[in-house]
DSSP file (Angstrom, degrees, kcal/mol; ACC not computed):
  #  RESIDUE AA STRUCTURE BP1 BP2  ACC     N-H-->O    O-->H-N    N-H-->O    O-->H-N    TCO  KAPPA ALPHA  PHI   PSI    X-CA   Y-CA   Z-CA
    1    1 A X              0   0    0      0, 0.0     2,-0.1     0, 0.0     0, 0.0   0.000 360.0 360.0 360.0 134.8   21.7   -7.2   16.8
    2    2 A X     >  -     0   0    0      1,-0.1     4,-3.2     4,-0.0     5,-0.1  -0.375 360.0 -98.6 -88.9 179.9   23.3   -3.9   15.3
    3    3 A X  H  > S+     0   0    0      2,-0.2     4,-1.6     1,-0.2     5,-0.1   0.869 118.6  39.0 -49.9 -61.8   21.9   -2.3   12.5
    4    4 A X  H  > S+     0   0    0      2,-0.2     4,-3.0     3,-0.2     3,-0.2   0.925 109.7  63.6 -60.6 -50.1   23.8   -3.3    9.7
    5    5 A X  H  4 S+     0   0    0      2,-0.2     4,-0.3     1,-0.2     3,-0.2   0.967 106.8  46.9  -7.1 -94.7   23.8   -6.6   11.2
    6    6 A X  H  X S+     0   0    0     -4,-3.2     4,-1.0     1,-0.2     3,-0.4   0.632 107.4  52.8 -16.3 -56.7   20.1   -6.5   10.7
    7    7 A X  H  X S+     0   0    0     -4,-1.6     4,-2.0    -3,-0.2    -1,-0.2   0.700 101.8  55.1 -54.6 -48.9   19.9   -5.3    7.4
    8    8 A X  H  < S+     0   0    0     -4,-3.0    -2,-0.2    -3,-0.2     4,-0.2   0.343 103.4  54.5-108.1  31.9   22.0   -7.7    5.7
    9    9 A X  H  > S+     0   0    0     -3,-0.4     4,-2.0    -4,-0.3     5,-0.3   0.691 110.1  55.9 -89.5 -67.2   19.9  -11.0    7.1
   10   10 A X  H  X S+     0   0    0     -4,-1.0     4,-2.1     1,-0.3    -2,-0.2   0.640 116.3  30.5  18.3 -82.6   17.1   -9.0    5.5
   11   11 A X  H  X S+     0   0    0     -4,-2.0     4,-1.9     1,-0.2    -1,-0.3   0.878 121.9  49.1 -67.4 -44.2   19.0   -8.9    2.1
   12   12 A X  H  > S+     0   0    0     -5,-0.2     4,-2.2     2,-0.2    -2,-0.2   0.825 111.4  50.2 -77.0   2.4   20.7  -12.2    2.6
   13   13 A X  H  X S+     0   0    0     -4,-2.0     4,-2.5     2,-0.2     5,-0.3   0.866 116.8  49.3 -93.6 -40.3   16.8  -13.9    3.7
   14   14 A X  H  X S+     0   0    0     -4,-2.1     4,-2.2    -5,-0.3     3,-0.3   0.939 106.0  48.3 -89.0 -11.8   15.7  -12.1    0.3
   15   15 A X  H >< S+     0   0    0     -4,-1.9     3,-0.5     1,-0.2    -2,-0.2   0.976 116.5  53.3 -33.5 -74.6   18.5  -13.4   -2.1
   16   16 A X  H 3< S+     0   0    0     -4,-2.2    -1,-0.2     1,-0.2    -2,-0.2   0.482 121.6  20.2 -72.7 -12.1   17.6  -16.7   -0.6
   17   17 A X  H 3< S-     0   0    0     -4,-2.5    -1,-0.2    -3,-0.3    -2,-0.2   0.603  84.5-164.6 -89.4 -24.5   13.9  -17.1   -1.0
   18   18 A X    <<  +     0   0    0     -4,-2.2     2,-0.4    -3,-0.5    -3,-0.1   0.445  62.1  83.0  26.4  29.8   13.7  -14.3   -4.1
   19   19 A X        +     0   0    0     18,-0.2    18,-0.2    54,-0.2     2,-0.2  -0.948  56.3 164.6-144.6 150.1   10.0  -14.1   -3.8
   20   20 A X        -     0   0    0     16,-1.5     2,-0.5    -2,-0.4    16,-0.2  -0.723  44.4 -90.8-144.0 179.1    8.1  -12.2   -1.5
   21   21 A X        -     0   0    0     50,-1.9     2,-0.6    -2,-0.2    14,-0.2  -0.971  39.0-166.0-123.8 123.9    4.5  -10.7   -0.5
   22   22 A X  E     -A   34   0A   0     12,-2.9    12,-2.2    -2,-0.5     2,-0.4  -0.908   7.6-165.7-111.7 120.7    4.5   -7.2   -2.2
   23   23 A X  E     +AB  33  69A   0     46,-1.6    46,-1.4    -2,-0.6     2,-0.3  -0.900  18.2 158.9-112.2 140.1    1.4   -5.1   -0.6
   24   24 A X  E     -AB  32  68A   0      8,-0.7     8,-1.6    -2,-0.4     2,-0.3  -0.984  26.8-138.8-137.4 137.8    0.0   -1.8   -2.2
   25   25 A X  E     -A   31   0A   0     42,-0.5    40,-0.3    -2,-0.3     6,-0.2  -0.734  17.6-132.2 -90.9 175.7   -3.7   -0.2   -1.6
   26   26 A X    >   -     0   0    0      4,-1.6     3,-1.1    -2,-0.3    -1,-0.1  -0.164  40.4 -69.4-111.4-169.9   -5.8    1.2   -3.9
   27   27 A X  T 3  S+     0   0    0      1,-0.3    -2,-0.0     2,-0.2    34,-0.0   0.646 131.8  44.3 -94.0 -42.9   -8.0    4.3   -4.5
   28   28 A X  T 3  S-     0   0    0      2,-0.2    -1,-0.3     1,-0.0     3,-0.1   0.803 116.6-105.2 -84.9 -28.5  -10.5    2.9   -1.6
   29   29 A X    <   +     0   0    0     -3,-1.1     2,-0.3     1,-0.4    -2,-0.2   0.339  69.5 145.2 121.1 -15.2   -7.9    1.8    1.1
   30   30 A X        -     0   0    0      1,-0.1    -4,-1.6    -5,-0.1    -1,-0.4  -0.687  51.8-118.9-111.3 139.0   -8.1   -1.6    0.6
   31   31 A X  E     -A   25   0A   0     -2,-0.3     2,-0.3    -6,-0.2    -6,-0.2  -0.208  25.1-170.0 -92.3 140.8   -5.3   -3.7    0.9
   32   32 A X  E     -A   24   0A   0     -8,-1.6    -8,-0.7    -2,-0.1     2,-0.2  -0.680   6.1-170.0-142.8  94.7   -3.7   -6.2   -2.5
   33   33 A X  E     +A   23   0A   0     -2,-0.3     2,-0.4   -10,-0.2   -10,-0.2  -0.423  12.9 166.5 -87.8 129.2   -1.2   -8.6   -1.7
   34   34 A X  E     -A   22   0A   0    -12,-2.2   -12,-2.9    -2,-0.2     2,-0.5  -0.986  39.9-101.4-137.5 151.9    0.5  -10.2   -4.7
   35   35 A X        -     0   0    0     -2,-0.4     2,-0.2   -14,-0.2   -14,-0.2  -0.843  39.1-169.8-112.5 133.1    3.6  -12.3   -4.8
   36   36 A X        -     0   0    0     -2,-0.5   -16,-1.5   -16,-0.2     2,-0.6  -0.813  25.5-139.8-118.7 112.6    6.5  -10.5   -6.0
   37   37 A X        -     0   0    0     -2,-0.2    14,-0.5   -18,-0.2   -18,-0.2  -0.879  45.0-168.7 -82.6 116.5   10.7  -11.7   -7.2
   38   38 A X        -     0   0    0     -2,-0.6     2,-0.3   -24,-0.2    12,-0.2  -0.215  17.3-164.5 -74.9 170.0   12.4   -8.8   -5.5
   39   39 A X  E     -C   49   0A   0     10,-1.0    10,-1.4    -2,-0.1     2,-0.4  -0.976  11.7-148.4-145.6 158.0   16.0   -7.6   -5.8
   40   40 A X  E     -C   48   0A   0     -2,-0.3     2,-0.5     8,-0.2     8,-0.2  -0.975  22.1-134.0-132.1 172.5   18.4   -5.1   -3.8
   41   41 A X  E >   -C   44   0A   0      6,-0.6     3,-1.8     3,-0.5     6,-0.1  -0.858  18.6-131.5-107.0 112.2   21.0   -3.3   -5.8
   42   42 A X  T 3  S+     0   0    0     -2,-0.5     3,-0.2     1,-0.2    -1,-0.1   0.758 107.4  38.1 -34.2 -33.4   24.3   -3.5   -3.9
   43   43 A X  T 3  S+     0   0    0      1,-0.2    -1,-0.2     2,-0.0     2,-0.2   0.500 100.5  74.3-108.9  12.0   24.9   -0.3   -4.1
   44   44 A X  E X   -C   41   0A   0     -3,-1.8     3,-0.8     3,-0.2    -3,-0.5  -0.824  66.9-178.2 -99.7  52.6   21.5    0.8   -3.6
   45   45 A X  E 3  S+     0   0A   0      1,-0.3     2,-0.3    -3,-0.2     3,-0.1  -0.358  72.5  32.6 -86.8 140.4   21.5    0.0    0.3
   46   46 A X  E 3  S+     0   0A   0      1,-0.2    81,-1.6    80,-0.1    -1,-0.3  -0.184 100.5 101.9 116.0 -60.2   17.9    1.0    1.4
   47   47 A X  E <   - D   0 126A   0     -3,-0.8    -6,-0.6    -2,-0.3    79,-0.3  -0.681  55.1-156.7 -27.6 100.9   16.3    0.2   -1.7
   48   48 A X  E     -CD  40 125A   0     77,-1.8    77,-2.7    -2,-0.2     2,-0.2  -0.772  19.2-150.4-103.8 139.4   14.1   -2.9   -2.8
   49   49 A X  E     +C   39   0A   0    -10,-1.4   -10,-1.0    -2,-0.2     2,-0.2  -0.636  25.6 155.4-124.8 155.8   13.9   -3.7   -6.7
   50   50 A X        -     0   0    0     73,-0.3    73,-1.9    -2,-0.2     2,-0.4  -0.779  26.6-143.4-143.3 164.9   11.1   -5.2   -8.3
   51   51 A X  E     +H  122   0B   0    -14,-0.5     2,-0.3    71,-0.2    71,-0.2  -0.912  24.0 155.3-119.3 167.9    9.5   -5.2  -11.9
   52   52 A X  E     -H  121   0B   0     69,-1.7    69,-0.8    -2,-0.4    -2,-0.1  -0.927  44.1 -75.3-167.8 163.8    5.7   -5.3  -13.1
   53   53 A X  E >   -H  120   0B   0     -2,-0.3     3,-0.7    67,-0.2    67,-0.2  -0.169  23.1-131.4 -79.0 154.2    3.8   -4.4  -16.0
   54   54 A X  T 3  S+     0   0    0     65,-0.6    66,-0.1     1,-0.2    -1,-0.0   0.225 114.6  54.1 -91.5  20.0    2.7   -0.9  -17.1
   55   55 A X  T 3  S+     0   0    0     64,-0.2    -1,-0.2     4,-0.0     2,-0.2   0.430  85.2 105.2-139.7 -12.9   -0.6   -2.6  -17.4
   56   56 A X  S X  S-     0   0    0     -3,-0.7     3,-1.5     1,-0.1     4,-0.5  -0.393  76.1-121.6 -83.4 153.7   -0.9   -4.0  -13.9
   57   57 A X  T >> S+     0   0    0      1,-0.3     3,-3.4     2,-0.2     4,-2.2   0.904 101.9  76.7 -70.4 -42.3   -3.2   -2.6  -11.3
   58   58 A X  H 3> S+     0   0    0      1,-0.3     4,-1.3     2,-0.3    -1,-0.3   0.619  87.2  58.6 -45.1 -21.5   -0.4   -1.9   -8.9
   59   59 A X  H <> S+     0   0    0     -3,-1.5     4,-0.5     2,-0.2    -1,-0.3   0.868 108.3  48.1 -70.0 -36.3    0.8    1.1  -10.8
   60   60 A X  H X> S+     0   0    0     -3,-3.4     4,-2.1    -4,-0.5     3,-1.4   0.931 107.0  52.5 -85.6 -43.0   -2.2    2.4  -10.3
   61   61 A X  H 3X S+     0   0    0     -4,-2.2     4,-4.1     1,-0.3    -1,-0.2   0.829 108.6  54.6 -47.3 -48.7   -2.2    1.5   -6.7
   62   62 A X  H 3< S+     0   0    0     -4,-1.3    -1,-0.3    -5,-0.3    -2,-0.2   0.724 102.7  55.6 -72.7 -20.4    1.1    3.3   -6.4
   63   63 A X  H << S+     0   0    0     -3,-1.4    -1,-0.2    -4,-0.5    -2,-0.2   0.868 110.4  39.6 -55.6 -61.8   -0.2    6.3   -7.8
   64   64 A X  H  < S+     0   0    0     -4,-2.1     2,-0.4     1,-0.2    -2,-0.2   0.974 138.1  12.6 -65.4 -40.9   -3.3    7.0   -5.3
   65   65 A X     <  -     0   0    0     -4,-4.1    -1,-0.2   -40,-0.3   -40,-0.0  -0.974  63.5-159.3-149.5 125.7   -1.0    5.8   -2.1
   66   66 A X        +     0   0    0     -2,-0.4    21,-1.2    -3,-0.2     2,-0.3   0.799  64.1 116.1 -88.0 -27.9    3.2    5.2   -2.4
   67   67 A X        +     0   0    0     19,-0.2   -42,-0.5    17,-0.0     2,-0.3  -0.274  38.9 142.3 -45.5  97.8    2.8    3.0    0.7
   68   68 A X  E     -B   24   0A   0     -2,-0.3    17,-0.8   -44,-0.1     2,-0.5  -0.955  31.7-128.8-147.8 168.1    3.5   -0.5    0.8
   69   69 A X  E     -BE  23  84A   0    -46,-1.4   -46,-1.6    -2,-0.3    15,-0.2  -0.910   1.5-158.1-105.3 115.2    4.7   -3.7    2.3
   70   70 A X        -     0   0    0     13,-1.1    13,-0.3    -2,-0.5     2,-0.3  -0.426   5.7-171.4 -64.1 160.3    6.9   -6.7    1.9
   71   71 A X        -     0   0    0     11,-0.2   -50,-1.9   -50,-0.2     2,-0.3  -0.874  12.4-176.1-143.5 133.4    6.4   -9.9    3.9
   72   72 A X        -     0   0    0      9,-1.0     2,-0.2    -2,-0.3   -52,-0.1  -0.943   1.1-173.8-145.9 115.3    9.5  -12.4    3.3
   73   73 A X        -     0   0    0     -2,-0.3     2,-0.3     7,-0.2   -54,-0.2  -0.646  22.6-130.3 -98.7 150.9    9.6  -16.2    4.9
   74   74 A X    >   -     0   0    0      5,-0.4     3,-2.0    -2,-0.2     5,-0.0  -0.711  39.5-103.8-108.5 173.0   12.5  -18.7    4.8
   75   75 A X  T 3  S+     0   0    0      1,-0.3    -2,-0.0    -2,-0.3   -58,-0.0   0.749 117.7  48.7 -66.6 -23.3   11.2  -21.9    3.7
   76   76 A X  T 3  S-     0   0    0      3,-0.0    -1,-0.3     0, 0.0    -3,-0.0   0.179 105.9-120.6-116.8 -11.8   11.4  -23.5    7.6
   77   77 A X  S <  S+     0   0    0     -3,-2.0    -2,-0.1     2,-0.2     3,-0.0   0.332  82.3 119.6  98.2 -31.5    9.7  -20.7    9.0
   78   78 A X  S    S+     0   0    0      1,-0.1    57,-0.5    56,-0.1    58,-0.4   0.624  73.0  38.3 -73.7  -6.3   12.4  -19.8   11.3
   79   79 A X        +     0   0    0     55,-0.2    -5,-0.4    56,-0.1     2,-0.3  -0.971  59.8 173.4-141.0 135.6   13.1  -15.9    9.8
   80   80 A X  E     - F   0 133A   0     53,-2.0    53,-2.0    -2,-0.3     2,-0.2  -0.778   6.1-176.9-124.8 174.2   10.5  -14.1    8.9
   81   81 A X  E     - F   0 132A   0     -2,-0.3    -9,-1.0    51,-0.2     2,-0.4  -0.648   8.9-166.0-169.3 114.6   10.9   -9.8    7.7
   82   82 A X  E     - F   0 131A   0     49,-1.4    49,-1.4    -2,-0.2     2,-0.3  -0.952   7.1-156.4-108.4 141.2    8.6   -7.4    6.9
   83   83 A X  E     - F   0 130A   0     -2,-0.4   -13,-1.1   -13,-0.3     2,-0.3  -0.752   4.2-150.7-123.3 145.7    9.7   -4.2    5.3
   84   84 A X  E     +EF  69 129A   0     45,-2.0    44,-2.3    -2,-0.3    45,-1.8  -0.889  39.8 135.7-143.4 124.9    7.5   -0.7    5.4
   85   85 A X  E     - F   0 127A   0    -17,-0.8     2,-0.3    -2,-0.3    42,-0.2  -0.648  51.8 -90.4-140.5-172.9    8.0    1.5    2.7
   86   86 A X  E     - F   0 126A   0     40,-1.2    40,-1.0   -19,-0.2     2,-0.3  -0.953  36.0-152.1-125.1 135.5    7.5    4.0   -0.4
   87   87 A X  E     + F   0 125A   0    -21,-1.2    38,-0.3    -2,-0.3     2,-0.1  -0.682  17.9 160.6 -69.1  51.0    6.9    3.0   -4.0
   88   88 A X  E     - F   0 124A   0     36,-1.5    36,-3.8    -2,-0.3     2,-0.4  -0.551  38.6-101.4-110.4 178.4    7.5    4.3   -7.2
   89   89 A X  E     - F   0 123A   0     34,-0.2    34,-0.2   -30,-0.1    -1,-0.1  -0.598  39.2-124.4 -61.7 124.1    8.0    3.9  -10.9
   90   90 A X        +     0   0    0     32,-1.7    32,-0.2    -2,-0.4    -1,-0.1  -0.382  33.6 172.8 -51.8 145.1   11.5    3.8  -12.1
   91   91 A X        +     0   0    0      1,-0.1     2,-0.6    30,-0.1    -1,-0.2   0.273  48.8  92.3-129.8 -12.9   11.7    6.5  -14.7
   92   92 A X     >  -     0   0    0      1,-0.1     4,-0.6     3,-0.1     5,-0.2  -0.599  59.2-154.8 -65.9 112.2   15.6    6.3  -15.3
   93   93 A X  H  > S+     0   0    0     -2,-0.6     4,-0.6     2,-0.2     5,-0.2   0.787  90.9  53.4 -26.0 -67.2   16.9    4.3  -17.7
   94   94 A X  H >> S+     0   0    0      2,-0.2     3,-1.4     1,-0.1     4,-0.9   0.963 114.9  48.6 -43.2 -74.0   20.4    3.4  -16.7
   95   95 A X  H 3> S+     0   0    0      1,-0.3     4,-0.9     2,-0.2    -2,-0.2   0.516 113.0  47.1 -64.1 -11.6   18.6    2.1  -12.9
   96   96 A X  H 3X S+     0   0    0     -4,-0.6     4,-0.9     2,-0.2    -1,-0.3   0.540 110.6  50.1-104.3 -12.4   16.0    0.0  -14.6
   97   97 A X  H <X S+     0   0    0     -3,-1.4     4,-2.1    -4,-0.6    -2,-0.2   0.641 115.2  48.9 -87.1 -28.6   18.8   -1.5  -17.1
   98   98 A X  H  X S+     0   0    0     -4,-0.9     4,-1.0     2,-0.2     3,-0.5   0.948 114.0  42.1 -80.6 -80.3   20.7   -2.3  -13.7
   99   99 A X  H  X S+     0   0    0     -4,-0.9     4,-3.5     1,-0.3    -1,-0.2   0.574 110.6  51.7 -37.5 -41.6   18.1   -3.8  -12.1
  100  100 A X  H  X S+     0   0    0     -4,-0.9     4,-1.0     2,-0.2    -1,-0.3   0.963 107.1  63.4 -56.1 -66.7   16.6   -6.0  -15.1
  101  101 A X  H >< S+     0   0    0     -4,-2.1     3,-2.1    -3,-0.5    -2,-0.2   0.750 110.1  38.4 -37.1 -84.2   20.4   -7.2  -15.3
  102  102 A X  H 3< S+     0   0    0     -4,-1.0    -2,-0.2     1,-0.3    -1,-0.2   0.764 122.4  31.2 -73.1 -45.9   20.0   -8.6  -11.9
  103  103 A X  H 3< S+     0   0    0     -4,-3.5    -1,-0.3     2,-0.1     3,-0.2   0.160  85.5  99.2-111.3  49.2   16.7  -10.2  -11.5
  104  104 A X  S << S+     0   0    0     -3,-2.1     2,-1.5    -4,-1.0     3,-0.3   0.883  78.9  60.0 -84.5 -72.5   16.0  -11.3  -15.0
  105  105 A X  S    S+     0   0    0      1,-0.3    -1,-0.2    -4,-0.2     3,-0.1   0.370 105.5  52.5 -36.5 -16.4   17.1  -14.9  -14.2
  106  106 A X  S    S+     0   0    0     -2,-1.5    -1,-0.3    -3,-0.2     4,-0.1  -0.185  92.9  79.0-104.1  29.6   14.3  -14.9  -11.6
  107  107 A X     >  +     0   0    0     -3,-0.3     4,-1.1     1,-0.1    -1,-0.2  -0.165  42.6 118.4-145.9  39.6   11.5  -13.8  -13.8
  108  108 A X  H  > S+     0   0    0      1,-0.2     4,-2.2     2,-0.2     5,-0.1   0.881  77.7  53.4-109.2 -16.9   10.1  -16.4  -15.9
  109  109 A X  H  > S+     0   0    0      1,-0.2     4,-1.6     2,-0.2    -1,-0.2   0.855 109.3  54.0 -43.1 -40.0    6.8  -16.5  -14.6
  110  110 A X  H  > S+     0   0    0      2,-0.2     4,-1.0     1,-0.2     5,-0.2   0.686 109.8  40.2 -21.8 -59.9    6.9  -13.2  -15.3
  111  111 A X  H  X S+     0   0    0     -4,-1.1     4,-0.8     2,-0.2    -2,-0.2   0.789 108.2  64.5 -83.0 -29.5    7.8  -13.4  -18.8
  112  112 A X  H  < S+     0   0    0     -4,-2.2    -2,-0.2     1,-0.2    -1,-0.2   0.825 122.7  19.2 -83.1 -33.6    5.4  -16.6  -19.4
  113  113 A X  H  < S+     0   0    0     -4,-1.6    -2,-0.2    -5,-0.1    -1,-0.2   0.361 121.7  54.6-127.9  25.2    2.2  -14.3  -18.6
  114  114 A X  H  < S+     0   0    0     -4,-1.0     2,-3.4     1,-0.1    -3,-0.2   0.593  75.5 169.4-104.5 -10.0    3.3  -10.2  -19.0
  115  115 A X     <  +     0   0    0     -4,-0.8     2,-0.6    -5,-0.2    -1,-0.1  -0.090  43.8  83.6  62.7 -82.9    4.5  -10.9  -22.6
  116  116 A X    >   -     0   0    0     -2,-3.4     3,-0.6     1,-0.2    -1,-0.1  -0.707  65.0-154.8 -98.6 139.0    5.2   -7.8  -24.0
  117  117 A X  G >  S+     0   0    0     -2,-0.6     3,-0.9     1,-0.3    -1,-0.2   0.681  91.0  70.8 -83.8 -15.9    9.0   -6.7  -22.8
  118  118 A X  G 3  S+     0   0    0      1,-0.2    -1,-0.3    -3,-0.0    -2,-0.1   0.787  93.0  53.0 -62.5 -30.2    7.4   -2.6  -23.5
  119  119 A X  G <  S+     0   0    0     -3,-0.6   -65,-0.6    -5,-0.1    -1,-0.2   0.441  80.3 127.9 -86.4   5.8    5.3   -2.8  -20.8
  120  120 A X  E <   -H   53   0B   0     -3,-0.9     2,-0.3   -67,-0.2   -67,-0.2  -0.155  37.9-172.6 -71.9 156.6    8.1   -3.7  -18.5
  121  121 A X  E     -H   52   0B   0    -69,-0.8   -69,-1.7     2,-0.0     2,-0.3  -0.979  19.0-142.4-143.0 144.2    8.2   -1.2  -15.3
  122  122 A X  E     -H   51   0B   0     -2,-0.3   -32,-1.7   -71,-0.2     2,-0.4  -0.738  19.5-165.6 -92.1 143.1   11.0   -1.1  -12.5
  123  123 A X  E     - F   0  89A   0    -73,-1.9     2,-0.6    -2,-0.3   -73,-0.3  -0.956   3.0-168.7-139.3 124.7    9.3   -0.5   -9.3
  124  124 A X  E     - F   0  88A   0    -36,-3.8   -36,-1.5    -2,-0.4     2,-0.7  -0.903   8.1-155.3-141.9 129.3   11.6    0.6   -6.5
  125  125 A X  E     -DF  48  87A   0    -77,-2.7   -77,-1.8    -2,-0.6   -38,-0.3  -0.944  12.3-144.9 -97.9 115.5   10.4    0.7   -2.6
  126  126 A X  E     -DF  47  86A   0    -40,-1.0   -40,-1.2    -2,-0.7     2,-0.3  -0.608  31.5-122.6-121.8 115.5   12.6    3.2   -0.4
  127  127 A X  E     + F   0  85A   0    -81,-1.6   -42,-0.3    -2,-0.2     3,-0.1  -0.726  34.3 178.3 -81.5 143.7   12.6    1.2    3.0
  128  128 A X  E     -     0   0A   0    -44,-2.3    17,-1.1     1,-0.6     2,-0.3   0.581  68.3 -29.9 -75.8 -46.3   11.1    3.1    6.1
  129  129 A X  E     -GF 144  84A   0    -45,-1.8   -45,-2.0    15,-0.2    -1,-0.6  -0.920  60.9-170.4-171.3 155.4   11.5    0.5    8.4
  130  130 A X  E     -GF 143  83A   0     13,-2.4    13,-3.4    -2,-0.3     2,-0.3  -0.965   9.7-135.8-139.3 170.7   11.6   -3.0    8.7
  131  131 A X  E     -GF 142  82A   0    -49,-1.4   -49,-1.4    11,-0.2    11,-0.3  -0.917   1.8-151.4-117.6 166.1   11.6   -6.1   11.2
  132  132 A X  E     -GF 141  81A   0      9,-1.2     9,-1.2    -2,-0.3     2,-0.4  -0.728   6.3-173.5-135.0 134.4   13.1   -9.2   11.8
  133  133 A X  E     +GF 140  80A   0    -53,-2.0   -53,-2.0    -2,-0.3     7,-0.3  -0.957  16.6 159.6-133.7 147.0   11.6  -12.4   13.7
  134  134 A X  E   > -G  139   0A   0      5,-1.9     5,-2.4    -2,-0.4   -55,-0.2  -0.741  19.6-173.2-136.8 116.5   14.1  -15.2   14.2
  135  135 A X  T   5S+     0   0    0    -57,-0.5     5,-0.1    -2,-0.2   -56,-0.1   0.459  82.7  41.3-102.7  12.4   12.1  -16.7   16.8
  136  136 A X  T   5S+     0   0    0    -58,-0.4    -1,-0.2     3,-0.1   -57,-0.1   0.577 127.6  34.4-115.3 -21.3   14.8  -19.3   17.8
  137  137 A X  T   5S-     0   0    0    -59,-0.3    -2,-0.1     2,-0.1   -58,-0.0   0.785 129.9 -11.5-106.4-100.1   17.6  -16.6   17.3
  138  138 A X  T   5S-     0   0    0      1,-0.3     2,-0.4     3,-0.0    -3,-0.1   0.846  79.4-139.7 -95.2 -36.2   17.4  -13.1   18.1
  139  139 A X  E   < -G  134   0A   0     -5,-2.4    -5,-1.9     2,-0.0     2,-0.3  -0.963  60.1  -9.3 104.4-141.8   13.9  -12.7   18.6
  140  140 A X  E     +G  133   0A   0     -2,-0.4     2,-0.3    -7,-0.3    -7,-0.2  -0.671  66.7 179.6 -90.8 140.2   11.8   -9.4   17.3
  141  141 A X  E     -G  132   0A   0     -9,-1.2    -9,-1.2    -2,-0.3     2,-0.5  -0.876   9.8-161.3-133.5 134.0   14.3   -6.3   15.7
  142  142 A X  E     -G  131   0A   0     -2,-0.3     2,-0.4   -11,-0.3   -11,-0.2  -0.973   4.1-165.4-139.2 149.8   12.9   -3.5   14.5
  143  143 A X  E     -G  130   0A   0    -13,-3.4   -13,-2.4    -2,-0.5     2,-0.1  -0.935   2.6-166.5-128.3 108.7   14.8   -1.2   12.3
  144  144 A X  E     -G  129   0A   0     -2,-0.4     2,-0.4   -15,-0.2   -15,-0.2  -0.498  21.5-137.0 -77.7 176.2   13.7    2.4   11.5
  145  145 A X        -     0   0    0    -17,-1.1     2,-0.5    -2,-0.1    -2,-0.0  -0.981   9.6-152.7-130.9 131.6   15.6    3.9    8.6
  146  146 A X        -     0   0    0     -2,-0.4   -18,-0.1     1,-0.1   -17,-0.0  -0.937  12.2-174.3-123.5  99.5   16.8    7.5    8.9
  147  147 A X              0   0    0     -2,-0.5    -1,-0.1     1,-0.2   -19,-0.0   0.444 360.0 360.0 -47.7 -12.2   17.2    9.5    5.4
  148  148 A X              0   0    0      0, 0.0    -1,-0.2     0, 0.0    -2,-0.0   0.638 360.0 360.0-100.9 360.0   18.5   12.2    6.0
């Protein structure tokens, strides 16, 4: 599987499930898996979108340690992708307006227990690497990602 190739079962595996396992540690090391509606920005290639609360622990988490993980299943088991990362808070306006456009439709859990729409945060994960299991398909890929 080429690279690109790779990457966009990745994006098309999260489109189709739009939830995920978003993992951050804390202060101590210790690891806090929470489930997460993700986005990627089309023109953001690289890039994983989420929002969260300014009030949620996970801010804080992202503070001590920018390191965190996705884990993303199709419903059958048959593609599985975990993605290796950096964290931060959006502070841009314009990229947190973009991002809200696209996965507000996904968000009503969200909306039913964060309430107030001020506290809203963009949270945006810079991939490092990720892999691919199709274990009927391709197998194992793993995909570093080169910034520079």
């Amino acid at each position: 599987m080429q690279d690109n190739s790779a990457f966009e079962k990745l994006r098309d595996l999260v489109d189709e499930v739009r939830i995920g396992i978003f993992i951050t540690v804390d202060e101590k090391t210790s690891p806090h898996p929470r489930w997460m509606s993700p986005v990627f920005l089309p023109r953001l290639k690289g890039a994983l979108y989420a929002v969260t609360s300014a009030d949620d622990d996970k801010v804080r988490h992202l503070e001590a340690n920018p390191r965190v993980s996705w884990i993303f299943q199709s419903k059958s088991l048959d593609r599985i992708a975990t993605l290796n990362g950096r964290a931060r808070v959006v502070k841009e306006p314009a990229l947190s307006a973009e991002v809200l456009e696209a996965i507000g439709p996904h968000l009503q859990i969200f909306w039913k227990y964060t309430g107030d729409p001020k506290k809203l945060l963009v949270v945006e994960t810079v991939m490092d690497s990720f892999s691919w299991f199709s274990p009927l398909r391709e197998g194992k890929v793993v995909r570093e990602i080169n910034h520079g």
